[in-house]
GUDRENKE-651339 format. One record per residue: residue number from 1; x, y, z of N, C-alpha, C in turn. Coordinates in pm, 1 decimal, padded with zeros to 6 digits. Example, Ala and Ser with C-alpha at 12.3 -4.5 7.8 and 13.67 -1.06 7.14 Angstrom:
<rs>
R num       nu       nv       nw      cau      cav      caw       cu       cv       cw
R   1  01319.0 -00569.0  00780.0  01230.0 -00450.0  00780.0  01320.0 -00330.0  00780.0
R   2  01285.0 -00225.0  00708.0  01367.0 -00106.0  00714.0  01290.0  00003.0  00787.0
</rs>
This chain:
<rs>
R num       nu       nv       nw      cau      cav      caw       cu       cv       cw
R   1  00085.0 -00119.1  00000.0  00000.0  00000.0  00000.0  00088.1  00123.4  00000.0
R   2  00076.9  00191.0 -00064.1  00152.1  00344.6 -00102.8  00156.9  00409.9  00005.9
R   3  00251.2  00518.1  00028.8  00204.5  00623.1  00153.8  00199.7  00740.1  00045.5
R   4  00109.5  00831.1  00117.1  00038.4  00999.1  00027.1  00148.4  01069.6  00158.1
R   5  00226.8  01146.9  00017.9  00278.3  01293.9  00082.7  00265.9  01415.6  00054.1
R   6  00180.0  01478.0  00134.7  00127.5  01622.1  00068.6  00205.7  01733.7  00113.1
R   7  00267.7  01810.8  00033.9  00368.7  01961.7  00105.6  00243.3  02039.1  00111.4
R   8  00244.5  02153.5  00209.1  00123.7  02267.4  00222.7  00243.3  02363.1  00223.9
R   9  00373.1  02365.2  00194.8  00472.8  02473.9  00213.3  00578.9  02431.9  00346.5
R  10  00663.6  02555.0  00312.7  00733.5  02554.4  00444.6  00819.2  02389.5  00476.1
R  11  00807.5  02363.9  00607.6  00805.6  02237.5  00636.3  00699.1  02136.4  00697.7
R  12  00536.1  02226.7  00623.4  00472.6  02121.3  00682.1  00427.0  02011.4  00571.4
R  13  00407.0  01916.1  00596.0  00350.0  01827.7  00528.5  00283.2  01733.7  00580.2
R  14  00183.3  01622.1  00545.8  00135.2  01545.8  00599.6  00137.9  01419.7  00496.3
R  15  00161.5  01318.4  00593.4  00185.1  01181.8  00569.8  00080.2  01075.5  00575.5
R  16  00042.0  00992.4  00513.5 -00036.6  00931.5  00522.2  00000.9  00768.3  00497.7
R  17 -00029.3  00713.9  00603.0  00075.8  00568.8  00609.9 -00032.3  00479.6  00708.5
R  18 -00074.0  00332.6  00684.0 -00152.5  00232.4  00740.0 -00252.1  00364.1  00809.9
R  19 -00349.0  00437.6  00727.3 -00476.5  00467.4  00801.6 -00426.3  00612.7  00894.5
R  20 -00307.3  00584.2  00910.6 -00288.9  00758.8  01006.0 -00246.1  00819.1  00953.7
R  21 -00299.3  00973.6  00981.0 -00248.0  01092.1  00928.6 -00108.6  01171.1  01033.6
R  22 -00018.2  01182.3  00966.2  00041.0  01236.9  01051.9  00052.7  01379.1  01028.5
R  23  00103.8  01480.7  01052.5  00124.8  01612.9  01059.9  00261.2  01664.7  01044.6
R  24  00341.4  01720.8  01023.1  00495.3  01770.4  01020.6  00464.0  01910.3  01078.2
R  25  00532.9  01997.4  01132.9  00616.8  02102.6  01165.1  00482.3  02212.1  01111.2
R  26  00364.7  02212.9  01217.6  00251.1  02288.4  01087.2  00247.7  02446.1  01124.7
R  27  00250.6  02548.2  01019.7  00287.0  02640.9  01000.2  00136.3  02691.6  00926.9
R  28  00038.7  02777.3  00955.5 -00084.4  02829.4  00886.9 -00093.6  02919.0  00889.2
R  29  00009.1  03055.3  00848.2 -00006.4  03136.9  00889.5  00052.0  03223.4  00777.3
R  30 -00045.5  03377.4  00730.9  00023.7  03433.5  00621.8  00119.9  03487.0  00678.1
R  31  00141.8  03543.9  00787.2  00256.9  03631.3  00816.4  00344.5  03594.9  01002.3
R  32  00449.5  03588.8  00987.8  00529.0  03543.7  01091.0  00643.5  03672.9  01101.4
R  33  00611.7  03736.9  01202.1  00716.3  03803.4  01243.8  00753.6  03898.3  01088.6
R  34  00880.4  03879.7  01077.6  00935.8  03934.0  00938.3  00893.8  03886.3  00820.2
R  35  00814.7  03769.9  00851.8  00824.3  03678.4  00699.7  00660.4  03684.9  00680.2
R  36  00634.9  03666.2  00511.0  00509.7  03626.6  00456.7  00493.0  03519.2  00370.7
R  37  00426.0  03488.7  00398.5  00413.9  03384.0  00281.3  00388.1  03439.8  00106.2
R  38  00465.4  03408.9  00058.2  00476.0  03488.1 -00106.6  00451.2  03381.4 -00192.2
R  39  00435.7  03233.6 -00187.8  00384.0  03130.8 -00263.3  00300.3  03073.5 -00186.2
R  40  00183.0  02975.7 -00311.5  00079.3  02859.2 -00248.9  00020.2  02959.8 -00128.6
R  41 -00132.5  02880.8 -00133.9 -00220.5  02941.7 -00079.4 -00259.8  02895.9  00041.2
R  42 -00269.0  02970.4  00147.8 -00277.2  02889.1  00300.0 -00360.5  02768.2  00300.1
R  43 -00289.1  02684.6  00374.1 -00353.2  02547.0  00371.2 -00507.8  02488.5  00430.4
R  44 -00603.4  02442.3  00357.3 -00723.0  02439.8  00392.5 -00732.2  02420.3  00491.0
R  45 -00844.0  02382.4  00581.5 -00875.0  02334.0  00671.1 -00864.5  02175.4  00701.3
R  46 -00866.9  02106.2  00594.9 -00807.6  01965.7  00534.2 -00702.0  01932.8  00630.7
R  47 -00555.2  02037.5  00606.3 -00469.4  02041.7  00645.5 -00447.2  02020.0  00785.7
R  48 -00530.1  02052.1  00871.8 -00527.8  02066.2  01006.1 -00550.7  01942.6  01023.3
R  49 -00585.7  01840.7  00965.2 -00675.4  01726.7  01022.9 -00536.2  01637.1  01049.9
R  50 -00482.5  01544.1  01206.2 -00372.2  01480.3  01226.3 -00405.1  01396.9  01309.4
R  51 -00388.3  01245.4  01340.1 -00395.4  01152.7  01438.9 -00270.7  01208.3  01517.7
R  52 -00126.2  01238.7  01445.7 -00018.4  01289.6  01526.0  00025.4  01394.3  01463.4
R  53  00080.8  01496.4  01540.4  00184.4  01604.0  01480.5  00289.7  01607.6  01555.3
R  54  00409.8  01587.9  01457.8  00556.8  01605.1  01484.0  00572.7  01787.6  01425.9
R  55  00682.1  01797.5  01579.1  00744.1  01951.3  01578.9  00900.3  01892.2  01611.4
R  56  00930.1  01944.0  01501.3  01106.1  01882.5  01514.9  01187.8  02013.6  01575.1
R  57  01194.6  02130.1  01654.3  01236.0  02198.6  01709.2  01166.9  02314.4  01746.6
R  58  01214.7  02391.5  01853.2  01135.8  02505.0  01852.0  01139.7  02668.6  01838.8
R  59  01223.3  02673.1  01723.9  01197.4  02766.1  01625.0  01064.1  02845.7  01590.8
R  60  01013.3  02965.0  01565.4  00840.8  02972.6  01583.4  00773.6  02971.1  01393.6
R  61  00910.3  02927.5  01341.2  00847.4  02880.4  01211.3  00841.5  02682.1  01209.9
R  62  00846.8  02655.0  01319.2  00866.8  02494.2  01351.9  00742.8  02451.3  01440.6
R  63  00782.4  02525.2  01530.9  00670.1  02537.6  01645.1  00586.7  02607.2  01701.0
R  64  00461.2  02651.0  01588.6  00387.0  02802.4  01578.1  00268.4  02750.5  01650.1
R  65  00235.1  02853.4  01796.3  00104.8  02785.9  01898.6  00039.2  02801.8  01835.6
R  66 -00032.3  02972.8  01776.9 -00179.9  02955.2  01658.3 -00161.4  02830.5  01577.4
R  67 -00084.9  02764.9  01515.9 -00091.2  02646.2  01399.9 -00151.7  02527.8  01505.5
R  68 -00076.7  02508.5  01577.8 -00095.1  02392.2  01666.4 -00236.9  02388.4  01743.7
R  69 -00279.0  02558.5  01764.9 -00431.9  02560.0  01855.4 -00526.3  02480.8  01736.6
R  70 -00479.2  02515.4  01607.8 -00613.8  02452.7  01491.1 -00633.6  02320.5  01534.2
R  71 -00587.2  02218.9  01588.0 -00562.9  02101.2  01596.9 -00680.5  02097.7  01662.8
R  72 -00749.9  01948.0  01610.9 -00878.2  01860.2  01674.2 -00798.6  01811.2  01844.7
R  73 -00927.7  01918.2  01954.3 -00894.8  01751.1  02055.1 -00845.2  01638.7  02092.2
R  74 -00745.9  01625.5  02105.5 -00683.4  01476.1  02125.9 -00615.5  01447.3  02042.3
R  75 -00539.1  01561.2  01928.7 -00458.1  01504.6  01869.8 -00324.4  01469.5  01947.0
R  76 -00260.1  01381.4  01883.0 -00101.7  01339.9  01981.7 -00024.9  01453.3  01867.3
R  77  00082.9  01502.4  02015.0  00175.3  01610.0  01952.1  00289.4  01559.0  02021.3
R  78  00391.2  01570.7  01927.5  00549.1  01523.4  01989.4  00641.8  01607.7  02002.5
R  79  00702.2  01665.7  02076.5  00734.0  01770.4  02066.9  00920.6  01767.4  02148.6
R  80  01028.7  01846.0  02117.9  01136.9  01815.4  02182.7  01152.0  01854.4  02313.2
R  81  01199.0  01747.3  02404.2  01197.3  01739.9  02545.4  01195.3  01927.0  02584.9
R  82  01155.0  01970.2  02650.5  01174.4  02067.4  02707.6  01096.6  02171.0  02630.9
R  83  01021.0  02157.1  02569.4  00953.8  02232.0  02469.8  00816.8  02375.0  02546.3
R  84  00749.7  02278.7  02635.6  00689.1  02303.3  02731.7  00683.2  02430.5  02814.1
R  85  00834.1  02400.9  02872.8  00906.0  02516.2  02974.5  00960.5  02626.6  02874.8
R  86  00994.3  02581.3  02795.3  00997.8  02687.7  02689.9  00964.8  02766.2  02601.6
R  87  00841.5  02709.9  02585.2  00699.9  02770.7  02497.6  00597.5  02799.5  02571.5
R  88  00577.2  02928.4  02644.4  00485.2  02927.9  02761.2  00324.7  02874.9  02707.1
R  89  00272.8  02927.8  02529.0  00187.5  02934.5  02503.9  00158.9  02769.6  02427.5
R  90  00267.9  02680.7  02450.9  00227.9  02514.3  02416.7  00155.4  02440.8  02550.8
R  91  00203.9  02526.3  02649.4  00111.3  02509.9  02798.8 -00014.7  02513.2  02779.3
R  92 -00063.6  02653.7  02722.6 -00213.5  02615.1  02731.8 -00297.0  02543.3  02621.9
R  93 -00212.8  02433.3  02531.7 -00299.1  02364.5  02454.3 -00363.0  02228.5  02534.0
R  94 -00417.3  02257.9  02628.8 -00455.1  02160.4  02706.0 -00558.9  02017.8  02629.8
R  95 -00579.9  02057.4  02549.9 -00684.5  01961.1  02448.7 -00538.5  01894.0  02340.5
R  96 -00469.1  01928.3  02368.3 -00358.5  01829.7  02267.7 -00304.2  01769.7  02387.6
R  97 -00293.5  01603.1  02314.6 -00191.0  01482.5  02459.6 -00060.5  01544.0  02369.9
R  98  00012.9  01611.6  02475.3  00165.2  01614.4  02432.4  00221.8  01541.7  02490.8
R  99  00339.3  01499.6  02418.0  00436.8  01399.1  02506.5  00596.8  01440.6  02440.1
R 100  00686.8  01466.4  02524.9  00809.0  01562.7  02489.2  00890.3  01421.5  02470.8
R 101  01012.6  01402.6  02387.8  01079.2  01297.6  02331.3  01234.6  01358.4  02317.2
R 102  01291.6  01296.0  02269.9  01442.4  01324.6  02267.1  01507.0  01182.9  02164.5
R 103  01617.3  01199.2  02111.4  01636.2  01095.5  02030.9  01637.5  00965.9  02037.0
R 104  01615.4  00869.2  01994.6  01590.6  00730.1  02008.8  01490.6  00682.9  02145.0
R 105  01404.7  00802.0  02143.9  01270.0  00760.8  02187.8  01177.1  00663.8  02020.9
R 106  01093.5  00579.0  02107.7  00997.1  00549.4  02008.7  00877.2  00523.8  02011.2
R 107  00746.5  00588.2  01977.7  00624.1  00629.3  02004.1  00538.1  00556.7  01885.5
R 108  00442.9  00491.4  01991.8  00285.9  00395.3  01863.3  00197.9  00513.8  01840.9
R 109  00179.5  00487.9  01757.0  00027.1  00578.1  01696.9 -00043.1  00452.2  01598.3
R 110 -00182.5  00382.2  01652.0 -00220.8  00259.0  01600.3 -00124.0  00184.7  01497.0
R 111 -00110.8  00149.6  01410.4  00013.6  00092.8  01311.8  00138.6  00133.3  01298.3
R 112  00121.8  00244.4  01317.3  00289.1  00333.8  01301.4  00369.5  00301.4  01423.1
R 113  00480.9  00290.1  01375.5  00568.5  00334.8  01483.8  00711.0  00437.5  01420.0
R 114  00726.6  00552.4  01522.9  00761.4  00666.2  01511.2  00872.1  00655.2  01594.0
R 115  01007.8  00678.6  01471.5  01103.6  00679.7  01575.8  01176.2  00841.0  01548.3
R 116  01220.1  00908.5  01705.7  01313.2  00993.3  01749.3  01422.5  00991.2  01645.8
R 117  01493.5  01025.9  01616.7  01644.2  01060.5  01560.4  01679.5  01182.2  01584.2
R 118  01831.1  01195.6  01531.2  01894.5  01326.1  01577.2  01903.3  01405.3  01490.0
R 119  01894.9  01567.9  01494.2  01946.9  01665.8  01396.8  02083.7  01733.6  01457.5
R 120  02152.0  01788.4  01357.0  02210.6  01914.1  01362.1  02199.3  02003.0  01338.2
R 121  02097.4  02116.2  01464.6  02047.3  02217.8  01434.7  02061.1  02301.3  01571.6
R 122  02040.4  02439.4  01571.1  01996.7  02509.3  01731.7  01872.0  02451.8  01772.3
R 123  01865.8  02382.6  01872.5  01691.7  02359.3  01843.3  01657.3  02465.9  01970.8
R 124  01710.3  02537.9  02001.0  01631.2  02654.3  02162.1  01501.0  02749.8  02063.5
R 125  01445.9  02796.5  02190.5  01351.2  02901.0  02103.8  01447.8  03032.2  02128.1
R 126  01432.0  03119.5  01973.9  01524.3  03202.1  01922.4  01416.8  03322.3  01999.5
R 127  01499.0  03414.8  02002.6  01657.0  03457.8  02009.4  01715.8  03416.3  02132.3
R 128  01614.7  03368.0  02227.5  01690.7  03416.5  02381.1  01676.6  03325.5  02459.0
R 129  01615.2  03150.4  02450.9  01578.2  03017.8  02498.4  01706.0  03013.9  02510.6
R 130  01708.4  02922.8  02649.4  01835.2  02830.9  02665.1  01788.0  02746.9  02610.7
R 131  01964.5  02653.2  02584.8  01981.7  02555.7  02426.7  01990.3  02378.0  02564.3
R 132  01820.7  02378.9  02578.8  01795.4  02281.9  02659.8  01723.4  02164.0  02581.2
R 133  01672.6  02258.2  02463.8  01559.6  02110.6  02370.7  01653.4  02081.7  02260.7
R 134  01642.1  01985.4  02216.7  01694.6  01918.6  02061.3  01648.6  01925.5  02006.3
R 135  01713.8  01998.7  01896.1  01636.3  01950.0  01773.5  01584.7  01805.2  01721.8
R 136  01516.0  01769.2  01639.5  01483.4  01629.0  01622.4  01454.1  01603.8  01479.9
R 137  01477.1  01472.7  01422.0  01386.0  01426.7  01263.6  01297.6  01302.2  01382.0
R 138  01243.6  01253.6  01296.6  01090.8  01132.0  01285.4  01169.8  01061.1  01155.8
R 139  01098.7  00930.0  01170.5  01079.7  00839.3  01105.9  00992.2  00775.2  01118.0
R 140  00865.4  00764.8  01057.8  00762.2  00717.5  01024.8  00733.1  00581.2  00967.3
R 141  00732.9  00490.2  01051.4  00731.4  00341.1  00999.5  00619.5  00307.9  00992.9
R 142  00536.8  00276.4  00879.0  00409.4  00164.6  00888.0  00440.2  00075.6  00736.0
R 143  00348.0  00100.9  00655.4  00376.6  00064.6  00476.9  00479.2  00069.6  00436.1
R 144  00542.9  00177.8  00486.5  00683.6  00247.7  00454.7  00779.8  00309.7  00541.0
R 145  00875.2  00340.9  00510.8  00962.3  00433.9  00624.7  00985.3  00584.2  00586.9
R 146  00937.5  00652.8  00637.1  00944.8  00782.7  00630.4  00988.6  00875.2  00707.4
R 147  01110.8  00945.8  00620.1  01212.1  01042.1  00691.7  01176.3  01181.5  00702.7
R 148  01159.8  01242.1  00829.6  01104.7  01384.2  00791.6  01232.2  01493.0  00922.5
R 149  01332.3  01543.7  00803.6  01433.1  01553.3  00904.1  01432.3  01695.3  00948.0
R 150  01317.1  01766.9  00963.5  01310.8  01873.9  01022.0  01383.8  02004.3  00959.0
R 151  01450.7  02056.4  01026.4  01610.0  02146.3  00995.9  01731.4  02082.3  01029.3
R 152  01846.7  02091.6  00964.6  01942.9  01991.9  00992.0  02089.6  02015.9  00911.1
R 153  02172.6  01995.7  00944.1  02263.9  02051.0  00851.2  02335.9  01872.6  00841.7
R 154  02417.9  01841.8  00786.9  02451.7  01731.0  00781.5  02560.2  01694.6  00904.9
R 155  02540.3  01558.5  00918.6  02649.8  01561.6  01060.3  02670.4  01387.2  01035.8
R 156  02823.8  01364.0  01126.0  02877.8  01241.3  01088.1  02731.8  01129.6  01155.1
R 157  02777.0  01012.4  01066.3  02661.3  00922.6  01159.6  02531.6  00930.2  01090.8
R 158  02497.6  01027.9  00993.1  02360.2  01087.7  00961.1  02280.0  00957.9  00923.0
R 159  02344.5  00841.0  00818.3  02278.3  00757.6  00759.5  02232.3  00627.8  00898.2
R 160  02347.9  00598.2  00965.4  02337.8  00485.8  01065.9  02215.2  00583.3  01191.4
R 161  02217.4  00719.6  01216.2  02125.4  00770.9  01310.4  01944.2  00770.1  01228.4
R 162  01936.7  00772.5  01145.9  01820.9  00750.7  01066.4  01783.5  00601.7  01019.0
R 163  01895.7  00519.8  00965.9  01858.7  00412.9  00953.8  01781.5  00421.5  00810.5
R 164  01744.6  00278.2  00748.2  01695.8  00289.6  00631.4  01539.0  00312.4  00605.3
R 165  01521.7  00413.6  00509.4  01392.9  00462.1  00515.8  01357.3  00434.5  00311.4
R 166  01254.4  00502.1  00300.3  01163.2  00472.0  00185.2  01207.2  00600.1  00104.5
R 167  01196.8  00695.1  00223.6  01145.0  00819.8  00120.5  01195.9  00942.0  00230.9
R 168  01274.2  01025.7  00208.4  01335.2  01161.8  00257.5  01247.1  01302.4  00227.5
R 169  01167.5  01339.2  00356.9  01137.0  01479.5  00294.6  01251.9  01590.9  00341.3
R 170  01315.9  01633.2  00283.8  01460.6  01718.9  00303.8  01438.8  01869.6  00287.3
R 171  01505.7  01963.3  00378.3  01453.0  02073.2  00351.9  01599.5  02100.4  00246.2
R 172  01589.0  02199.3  00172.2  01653.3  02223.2  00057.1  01703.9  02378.0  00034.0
R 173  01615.3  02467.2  00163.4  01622.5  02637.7  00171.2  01610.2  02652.0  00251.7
R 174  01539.7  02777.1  00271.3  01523.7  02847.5  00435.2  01444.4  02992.5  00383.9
R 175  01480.7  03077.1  00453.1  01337.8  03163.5  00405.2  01442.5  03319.4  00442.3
R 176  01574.1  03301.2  00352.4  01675.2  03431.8  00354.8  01800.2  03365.2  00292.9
R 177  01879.4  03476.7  00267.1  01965.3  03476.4  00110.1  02073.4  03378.0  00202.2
R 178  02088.2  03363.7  00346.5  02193.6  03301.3  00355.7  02185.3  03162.2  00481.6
R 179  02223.2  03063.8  00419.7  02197.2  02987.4  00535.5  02353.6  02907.6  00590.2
R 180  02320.0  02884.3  00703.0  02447.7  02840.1  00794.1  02446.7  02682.2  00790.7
R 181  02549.4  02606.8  00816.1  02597.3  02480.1  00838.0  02508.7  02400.9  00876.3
R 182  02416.4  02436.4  00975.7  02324.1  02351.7  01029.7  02139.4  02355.6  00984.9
R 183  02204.2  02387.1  00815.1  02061.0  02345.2  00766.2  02102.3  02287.4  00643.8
R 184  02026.6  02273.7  00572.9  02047.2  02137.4  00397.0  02005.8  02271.5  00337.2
R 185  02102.5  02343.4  00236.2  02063.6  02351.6  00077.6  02049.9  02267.1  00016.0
R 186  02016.8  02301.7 -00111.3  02029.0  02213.1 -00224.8  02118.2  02132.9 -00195.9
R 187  02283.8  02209.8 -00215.7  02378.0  02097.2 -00197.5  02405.3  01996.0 -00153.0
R 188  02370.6  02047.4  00030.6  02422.8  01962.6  00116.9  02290.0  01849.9  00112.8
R 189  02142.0  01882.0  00059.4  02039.5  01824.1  00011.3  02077.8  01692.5 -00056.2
R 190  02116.2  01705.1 -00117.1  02171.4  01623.7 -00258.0  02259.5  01510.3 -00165.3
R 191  02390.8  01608.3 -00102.7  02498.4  01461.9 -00030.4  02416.7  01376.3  00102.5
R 192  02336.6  01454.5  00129.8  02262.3  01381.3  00253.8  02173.0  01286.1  00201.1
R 193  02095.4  01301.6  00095.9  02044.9  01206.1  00012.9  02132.5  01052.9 -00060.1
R 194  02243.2  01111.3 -00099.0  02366.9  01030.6 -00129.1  02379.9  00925.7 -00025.1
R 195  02400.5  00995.7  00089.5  02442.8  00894.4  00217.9  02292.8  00794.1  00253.1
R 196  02175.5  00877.0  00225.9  02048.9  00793.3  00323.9  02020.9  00690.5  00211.4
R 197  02006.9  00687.4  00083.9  01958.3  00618.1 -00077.5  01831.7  00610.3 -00007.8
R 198  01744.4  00659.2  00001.5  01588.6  00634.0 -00017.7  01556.7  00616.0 -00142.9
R 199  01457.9  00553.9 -00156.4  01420.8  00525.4 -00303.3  01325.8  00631.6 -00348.0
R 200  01308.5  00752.6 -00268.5  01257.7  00857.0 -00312.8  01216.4  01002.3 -00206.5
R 201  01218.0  01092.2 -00309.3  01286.5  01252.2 -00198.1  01154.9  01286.3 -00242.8
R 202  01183.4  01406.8 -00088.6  01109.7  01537.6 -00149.8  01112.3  01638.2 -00098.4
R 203  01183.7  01740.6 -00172.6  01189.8  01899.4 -00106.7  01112.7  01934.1 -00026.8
R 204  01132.6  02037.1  00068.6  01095.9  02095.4  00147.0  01143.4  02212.9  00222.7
R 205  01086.9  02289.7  00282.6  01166.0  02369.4  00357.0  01194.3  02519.4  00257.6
R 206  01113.7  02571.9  00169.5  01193.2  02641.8  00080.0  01065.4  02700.8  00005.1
R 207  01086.6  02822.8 -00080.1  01028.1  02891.1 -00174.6  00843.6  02919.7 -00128.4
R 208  00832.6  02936.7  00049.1  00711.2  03003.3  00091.2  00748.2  03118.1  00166.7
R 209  00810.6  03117.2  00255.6  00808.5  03228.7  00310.1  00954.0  03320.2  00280.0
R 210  00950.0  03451.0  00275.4  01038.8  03527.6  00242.5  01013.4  03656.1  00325.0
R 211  01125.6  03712.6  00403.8  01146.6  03865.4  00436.3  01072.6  03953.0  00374.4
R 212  00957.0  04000.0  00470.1  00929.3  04141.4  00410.4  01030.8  04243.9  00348.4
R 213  01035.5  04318.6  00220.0  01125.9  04403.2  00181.0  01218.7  04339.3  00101.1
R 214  01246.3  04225.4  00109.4  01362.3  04108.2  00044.4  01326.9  04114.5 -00074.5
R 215  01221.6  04102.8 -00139.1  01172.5  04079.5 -00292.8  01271.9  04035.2 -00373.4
R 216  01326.2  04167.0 -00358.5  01438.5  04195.8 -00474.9  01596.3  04170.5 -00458.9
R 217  01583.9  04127.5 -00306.9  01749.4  04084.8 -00295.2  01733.0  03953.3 -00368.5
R 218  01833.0  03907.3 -00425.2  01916.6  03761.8 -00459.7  01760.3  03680.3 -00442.8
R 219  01665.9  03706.7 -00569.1  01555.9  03622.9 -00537.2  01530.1  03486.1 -00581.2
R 220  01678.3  03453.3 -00644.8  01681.2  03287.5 -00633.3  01707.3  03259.4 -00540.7
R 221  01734.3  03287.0 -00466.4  01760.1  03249.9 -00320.4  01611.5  03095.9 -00242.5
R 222  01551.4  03251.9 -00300.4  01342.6  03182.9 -00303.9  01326.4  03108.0 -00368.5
R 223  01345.0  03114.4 -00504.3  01233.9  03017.8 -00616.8  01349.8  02922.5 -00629.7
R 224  01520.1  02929.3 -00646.0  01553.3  02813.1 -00714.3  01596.3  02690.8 -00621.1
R 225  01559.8  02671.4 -00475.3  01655.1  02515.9 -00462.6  01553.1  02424.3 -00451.9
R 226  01437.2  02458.3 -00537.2  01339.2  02312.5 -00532.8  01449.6  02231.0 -00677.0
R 227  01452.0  02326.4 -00817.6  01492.6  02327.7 -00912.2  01625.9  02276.3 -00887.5
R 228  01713.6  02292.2 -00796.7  01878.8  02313.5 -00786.0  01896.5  02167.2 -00723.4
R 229  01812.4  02137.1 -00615.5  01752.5  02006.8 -00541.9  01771.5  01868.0 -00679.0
R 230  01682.4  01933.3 -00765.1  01629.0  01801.7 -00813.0  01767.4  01753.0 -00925.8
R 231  01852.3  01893.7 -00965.3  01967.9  01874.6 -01090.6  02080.3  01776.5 -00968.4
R 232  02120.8  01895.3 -00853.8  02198.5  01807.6 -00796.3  02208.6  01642.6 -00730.8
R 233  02072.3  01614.3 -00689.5  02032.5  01487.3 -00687.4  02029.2  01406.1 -00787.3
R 234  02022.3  01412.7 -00902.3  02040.6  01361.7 -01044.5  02222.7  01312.6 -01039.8
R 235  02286.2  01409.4 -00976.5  02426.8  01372.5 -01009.1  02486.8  01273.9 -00845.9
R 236  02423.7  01314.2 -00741.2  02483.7  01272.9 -00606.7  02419.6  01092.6 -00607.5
R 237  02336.0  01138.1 -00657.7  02196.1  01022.1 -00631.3  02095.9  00967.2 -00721.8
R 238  02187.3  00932.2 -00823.2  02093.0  00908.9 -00953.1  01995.0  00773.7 -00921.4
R 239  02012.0  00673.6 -00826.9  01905.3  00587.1 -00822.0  01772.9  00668.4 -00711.7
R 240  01731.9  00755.7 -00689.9  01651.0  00836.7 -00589.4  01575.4  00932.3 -00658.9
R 241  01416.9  00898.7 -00688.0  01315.3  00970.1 -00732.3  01312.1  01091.1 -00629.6
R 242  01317.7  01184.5 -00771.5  01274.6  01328.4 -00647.1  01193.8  01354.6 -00689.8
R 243  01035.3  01364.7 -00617.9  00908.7  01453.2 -00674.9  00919.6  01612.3 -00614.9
R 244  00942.0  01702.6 -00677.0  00894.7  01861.3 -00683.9  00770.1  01892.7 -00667.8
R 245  00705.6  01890.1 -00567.2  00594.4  01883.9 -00552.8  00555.2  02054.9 -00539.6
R 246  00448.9  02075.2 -00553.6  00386.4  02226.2 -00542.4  00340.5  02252.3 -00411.0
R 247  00297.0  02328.7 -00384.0  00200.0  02392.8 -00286.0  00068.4  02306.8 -00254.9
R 248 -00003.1  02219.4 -00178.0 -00101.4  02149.4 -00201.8 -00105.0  02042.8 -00279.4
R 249  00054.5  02023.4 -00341.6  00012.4  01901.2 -00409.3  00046.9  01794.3 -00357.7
R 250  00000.2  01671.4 -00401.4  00020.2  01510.2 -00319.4  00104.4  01416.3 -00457.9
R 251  00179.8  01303.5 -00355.9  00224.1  01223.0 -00480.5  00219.2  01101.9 -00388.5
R 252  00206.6  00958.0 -00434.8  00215.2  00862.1 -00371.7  00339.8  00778.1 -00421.2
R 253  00372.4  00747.0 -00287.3  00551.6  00656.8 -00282.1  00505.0  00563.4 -00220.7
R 254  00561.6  00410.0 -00384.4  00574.4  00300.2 -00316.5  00636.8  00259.7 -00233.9
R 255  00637.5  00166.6 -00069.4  00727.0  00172.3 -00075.1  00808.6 -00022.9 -00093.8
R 256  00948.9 -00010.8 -00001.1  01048.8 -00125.2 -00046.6  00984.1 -00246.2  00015.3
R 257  00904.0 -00240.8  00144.9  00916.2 -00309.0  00186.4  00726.0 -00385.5  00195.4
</rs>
C-alpha cells in the first residue's frame, strides 16, 4: 500500500501511512514576524486534520502555537523534550496529549511506529531560549519508512542515526539569502540524500516564506533550490526519485518493503 505525501509549504506536510495521518512542523499562517508567505495558498482546513503532529524543534516557524491551537482535541503532539518550559503558550494547549521525546525515543500511533532521531540544528527558542531542547527528525514506519528531518545541517553518523527509510522529505532552503551549516541547501540536500539512498525525496523547507522588503534581494535564493535540489540529486543520487511537488500538491511513494 503506497504512503500519500502532501507539502502545504514551508516544512509542513502530511503523511499518510496504514490509516494515520500524521502532521509535520505545521505552520498556517500568512505572516510570521518578518516573513510572509509569497507562494501557495494557506492550507485548507483539510490540512489541520492529524492523528499525530511532529514539531522537530522550537523555532516559531517549527513550532507556531496559533498552527498547533487549529488542531482537533486529542490530537497526539510530539514535541522536543523541554519544549513546554519553553513555549509558555504550548502550555495552554490543554486539548492536545503532548508527550516531549528526545532521540531514540519510540512512540505507537495505532500501526505506526515513530522513531526519534537526531538533527544538527539550534533547536532553543530564538533569540533568547536556553539551548535545553533538541532538535529532532521522525521516522515514520508503517507501509513504509518515512524520513522527515526537520532542519538539519549534515552531521557524521547521519545515515546509521536515521537508519533505512523509503522516502526523505529534506529541507533544501530556508526563508533568507543566507543559510548556515546547520541546515540542507540544495547541496548539502543532494549529499545527505547520497548517504540515506531512499528510493525517493522530497523537497521541502523552501520557496514560501520570504522577508518582508527582500523581494528583490538575490531572489533565487526563493524560487531556485526546489529546481537546484532536483539537478543536484540527479548527479549525487541518480538511483533516488525526487518529486517537486507544489503547494497542495500530493504524490504517492511506493514503498520497499
Amino acid at each position: 500500500m503506497p504512503v500519500e505525501v502532501t507539502w502545504w509549504g514551508h516544512a509542513t506536510c502530511t503523511v499518510q501511512d496504514s490509516g494515520i495521518r500524521v502532521l509535520t512542523d505545521p505552520l498556517f499562517a500568512r505572516r510570521l514576524a518578518h516573513l510572509r508567505r509569497r507562494r501557495g495558498a494557506l492550507p485548507p482546513p483539510e490540512a489541520w486534520r492529524a492523528d499525530v503532529t511532529l514539531v522537530s524543534h522550537l523555532h516559531a516557524d517549527h513550532l507556531h502555537v496559533p498552527s498547533l491551537a487549529r488542531l482537533a482535541p486529542g490530537t497526539r503532539l510530539l514535541v522536543p523534550r523541554g519544549a513546554p518550559r519553553a513555549v509558555p503558550g504550548l502550555r495552554r494547549l490543554t486539548r492536545l496529549s503532548v508527550t516531549e521525546v528526545v532521540p531514540g525515543d519510540e512512540v505507537t500511533v495505532g500501526d505506526l511506529r515513530i522513531r526519534v532521531v537526531p538533527a544538527w540544528h539550534d533547536g532553543r527558542r530564538l533569540p533568547l531560549g536556553p539551548r535545553r531542547s533538541p532538535a529532532l527528525g521522525y521516522v515514520v514506519e508503517g507501509e513504509g519508512r518515512t524520513y522527515f528531518a526537520g532542519d538539519t545541517g549534515l552531521f557524521d553518523g547521519m545515515a546509521e542515526a536515521v537508519g533505512p527509510v523509503d522516502a526523505a522529505l529534506l529541507p533544501v532552503g530556508g526563508w533568507g539569502p543566507h543559510l548556515g551549516e546547520e541546515h540542507l541547501d540544495a547541496g548539502r540536500a543532494a549529499q545527505a540524500l547520497a548517504r540515506l539512498a531512499p528510493r525517493s525525496a522530497v523537497p521541502v523547507h523552501y520557496g514560501t516564506y520570504w522577508p518582508i522588503g527582500m523581494d528583490a534581494v538575490r531572489p533565487h535564493e526563493f524560487h531556485a533550490p526546489g529546481d537546484e535540489f532536483v539537478r543536484l540529486a540527479a548527479l549525487h543520487a541518480p538511483g533516488v526519485a525526487v518529486h517537486r511537488l507544489g503547494h497542495g500538491e500530493s504524490v504517492l511513494l511506493e514503498a520497499a518493503r
